[in-house]
C-alpha positions as CSV (number, residue, x, y, z in Angstrom):
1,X,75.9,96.6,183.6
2,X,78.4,97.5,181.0
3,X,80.8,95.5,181.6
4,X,83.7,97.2,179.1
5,X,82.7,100.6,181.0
6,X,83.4,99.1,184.4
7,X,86.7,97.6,183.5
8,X,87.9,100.6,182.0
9,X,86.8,102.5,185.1
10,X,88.3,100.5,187.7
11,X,91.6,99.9,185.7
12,X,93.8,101.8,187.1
13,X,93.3,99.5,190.3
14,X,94.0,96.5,188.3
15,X,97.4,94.4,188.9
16,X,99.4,92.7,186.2
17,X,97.1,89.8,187.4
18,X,94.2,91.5,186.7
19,X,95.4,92.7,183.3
20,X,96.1,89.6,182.1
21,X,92.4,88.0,183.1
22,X,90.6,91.1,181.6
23,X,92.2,91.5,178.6
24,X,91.1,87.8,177.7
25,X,87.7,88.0,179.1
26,X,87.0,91.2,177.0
27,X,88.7,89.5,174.0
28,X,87.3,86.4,174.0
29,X,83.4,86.5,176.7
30,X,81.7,84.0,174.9
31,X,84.2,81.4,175.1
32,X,85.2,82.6,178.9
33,X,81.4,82.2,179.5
34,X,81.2,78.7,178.8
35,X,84.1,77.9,181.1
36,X,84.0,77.0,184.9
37,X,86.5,79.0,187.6
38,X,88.3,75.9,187.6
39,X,88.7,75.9,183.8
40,X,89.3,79.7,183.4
41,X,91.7,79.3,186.2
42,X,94.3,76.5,184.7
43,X,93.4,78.2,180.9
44,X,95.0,81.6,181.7
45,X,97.4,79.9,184.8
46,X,96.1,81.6,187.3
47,X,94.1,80.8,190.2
48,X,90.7,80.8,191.2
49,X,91.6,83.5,193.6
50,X,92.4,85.8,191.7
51,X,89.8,85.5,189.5
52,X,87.1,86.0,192.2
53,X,89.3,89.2,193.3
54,X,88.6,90.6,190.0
55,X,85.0,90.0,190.0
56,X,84.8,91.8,193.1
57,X,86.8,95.0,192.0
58,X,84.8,95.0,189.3
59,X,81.8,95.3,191.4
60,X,80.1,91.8,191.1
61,X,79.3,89.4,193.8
62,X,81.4,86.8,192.3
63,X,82.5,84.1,189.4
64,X,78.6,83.3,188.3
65,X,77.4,87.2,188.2
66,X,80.9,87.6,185.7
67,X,79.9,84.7,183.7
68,X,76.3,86.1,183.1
69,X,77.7,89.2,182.0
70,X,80.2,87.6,179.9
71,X,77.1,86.2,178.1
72,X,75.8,89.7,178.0
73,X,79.0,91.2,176.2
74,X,78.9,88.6,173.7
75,X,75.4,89.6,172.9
76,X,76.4,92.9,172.4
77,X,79.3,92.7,170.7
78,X,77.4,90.3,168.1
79,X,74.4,93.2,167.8
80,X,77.2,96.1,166.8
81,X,79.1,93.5,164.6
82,X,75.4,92.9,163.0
83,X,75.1,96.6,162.8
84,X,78.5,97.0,161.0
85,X,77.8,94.7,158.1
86,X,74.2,96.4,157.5
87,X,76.6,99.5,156.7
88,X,79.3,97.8,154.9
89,X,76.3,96.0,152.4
90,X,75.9,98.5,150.3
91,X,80.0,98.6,149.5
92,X,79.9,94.7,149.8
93,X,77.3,94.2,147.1
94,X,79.6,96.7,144.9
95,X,82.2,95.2,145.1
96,X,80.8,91.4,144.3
97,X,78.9,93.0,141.6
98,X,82.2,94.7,139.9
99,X,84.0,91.0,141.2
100,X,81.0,89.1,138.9
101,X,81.8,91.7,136.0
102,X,85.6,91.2,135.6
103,X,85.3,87.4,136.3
104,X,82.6,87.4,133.3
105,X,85.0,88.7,130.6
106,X,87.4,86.5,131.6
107,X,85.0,83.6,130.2
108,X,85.3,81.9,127.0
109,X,81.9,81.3,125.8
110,X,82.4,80.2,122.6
111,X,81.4,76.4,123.1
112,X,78.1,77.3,125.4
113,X,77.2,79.7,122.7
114,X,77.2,76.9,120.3
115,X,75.8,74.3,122.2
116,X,73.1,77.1,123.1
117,X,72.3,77.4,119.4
118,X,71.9,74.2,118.8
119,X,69.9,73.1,121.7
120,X,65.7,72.9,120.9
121,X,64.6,73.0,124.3
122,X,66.9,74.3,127.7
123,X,65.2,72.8,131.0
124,X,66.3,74.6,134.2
125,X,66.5,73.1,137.9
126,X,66.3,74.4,141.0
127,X,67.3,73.4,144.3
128,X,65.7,76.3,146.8
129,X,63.2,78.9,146.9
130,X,65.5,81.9,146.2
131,X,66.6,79.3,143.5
132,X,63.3,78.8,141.8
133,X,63.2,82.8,141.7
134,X,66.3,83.1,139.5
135,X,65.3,80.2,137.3
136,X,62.0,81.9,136.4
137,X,63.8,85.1,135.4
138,X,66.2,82.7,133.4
139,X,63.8,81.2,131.5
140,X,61.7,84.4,131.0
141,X,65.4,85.6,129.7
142,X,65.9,82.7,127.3
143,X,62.3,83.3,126.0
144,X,63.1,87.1,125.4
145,X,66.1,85.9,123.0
146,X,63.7,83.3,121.3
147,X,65.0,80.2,123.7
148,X,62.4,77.8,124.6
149,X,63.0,77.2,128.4
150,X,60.9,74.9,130.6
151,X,61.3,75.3,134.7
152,X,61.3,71.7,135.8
153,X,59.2,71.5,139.3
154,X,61.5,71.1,142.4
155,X,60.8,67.3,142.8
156,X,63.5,64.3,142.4
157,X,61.0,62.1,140.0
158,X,61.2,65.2,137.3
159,X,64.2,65.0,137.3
160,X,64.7,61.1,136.7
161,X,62.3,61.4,133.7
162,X,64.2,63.7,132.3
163,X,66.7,61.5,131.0
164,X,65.0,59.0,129.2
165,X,62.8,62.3,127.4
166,X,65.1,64.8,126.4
167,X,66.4,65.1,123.0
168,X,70.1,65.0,121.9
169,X,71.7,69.1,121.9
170,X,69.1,69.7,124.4
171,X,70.6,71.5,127.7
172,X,69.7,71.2,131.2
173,X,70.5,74.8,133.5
174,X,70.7,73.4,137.0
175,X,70.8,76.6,140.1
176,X,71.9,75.6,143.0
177,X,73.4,77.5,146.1
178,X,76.0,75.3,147.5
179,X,76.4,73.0,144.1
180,X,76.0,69.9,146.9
181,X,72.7,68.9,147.0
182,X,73.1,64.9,147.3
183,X,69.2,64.6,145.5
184,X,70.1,66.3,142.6
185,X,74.0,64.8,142.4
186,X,72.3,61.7,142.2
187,X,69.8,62.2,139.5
188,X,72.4,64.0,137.6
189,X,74.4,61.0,137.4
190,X,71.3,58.8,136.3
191,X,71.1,61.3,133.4
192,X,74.5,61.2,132.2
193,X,74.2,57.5,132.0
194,X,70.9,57.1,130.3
195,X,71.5,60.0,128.2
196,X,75.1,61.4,128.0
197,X,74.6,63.6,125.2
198,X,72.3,66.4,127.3
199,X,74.8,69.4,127.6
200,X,74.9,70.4,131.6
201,X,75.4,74.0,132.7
202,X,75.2,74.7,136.3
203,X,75.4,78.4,138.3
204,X,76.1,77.6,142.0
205,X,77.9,79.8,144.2
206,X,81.3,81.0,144.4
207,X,82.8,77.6,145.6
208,X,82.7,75.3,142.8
209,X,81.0,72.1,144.4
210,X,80.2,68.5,143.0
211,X,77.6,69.8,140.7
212,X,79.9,72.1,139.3
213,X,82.2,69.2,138.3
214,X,79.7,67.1,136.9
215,X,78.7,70.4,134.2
216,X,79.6,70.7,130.9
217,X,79.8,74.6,131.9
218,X,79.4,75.9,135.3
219,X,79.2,79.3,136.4
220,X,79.6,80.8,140.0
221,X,78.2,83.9,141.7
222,X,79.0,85.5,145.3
223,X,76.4,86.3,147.7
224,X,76.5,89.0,150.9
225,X,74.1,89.2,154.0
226,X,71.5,91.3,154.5
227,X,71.7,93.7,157.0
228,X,68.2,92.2,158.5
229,X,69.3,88.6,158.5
230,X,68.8,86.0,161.1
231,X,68.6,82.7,159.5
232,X,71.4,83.6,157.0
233,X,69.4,85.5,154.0
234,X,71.5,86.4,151.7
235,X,71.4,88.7,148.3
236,X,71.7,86.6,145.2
237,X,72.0,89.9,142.9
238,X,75.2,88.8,141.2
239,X,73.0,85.8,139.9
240,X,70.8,88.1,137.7
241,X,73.5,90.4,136.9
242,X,75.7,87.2,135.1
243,X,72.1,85.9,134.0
244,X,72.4,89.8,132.2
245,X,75.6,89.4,131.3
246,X,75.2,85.8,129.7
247,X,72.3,86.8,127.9
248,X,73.5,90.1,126.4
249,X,76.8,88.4,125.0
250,X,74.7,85.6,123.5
251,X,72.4,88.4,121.9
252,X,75.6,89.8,120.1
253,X,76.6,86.2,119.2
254,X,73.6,85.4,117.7
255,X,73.2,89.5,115.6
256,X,70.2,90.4,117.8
């Protein structure tokens, strides 16, 4: 049953009761579905009634059949809501790429550029497997410009040695999606107090988290859904195209 189709079929029958019941229920069916009469009833101050009235002009056999198809609606209306972001990802993923453009001229790179130039060895740290991915093609970027860059394995005790073994102007790249990872804020801190002189730079995304405040530099990117996703993939491709932008600027800095 189509339950949109039916009420838009039998509305001319409806009174301002009805009206009032329907044009919640089609507005809001997942939260209506979780409710009982009773609770529908005193939300939209009505009564139960008139509620099962409507269920029978709209051809069901009463309040439990209209809850089931509640549940139904909201599956459909989450499936063509789906369907309208797979279309809107190509225009999405334009616009945070142009967004990641104009947000990296407005940067002042001078310091990090220095700092870069300095450093002997950059370590990078990841906190996820999409992570990991971008930190590979950052150190493979750092070694194109002549950077030594070493992809620290994704395990807490790495990290606590690398305090005590780093030397000073070295830099530590840390990747992380939400910047709040509670493993790494705590090794971080361990490092700044065994070693305060390693030079932090973290690239999280676009909500500055506790990592971010802890950097010397920190960086943010935006991320949109795939069209596919079901467990919240997302497309990290403003990542790479700052990791670009970063890497071309420092090439012109440096008179490569």
């Amino acid at each position: 049953m189509d339950l949109e189709a039916v009420v838009m079929k039998n509305k001319e029958g409806f009174n301002e009761t009805d009206k009032a019941i329907v044009s919640y229920l089609l507005q809001y069916p997942e939260a209506a579905s979780k409710l009982s009469l009773m609770e529908l009833a005193q939300k939209l101050y009505v009564s139960k009634s008139a509620i099962f009235r409507l269920s029978k002009k709209l051809g069901l056999s009463g309040f439990s059949e209209l809850k089931f198809e509640l549940s139904e609606l909201t599956a459909k209306k989450a499936q063509r809501e789906k369907y309208a972001q797979g279309l809107n990802f190509d225009a999405n993923l334009q616009k945070i790429l142009e967004e990641t453009v104009k947000y990296f001229k407005g940067l002042n790179l001078t310091d990090l550029f220095n700092d870069l130039d300095r450093a002997e060895t950059i370590y990078i740290y990841s906190t996820g497997w999409q992570q990991q991915i971008i930190a590979e093609y950052l150190a493979h970027s750092f070694f194109l410009i002549g950077k030594k860059a070493i992809i620290l394995p994704s395990a807490r005790d790495e990290v606590s040695m690398l305090g005590r073994s780093v030397k000073t102007n070295d830099m530590l790249f840390v990747i992380s999606f939400g910047g709040f990872n509670k493993t790494i804020l705590e090794e971080l801190k361990k490092i700044d107090a065994v070693n305060n002189k390693l030079k932090l730079v973290s690239l999280t995304s676009w909500q500055p988290g506790k990592i971010a405040s802890l950097s010397n530099y920190s960086f943010f990117f935006k991320t949109t859904p795939f069209q596919f996703s079901n467990q919240n993939a997302v497309t990290f491709s403003s990542a790479y195209v700052l990791i670009d932008l970063l890497m071309n600027e420092y090439g012109k800095h440096c008179g490569l």
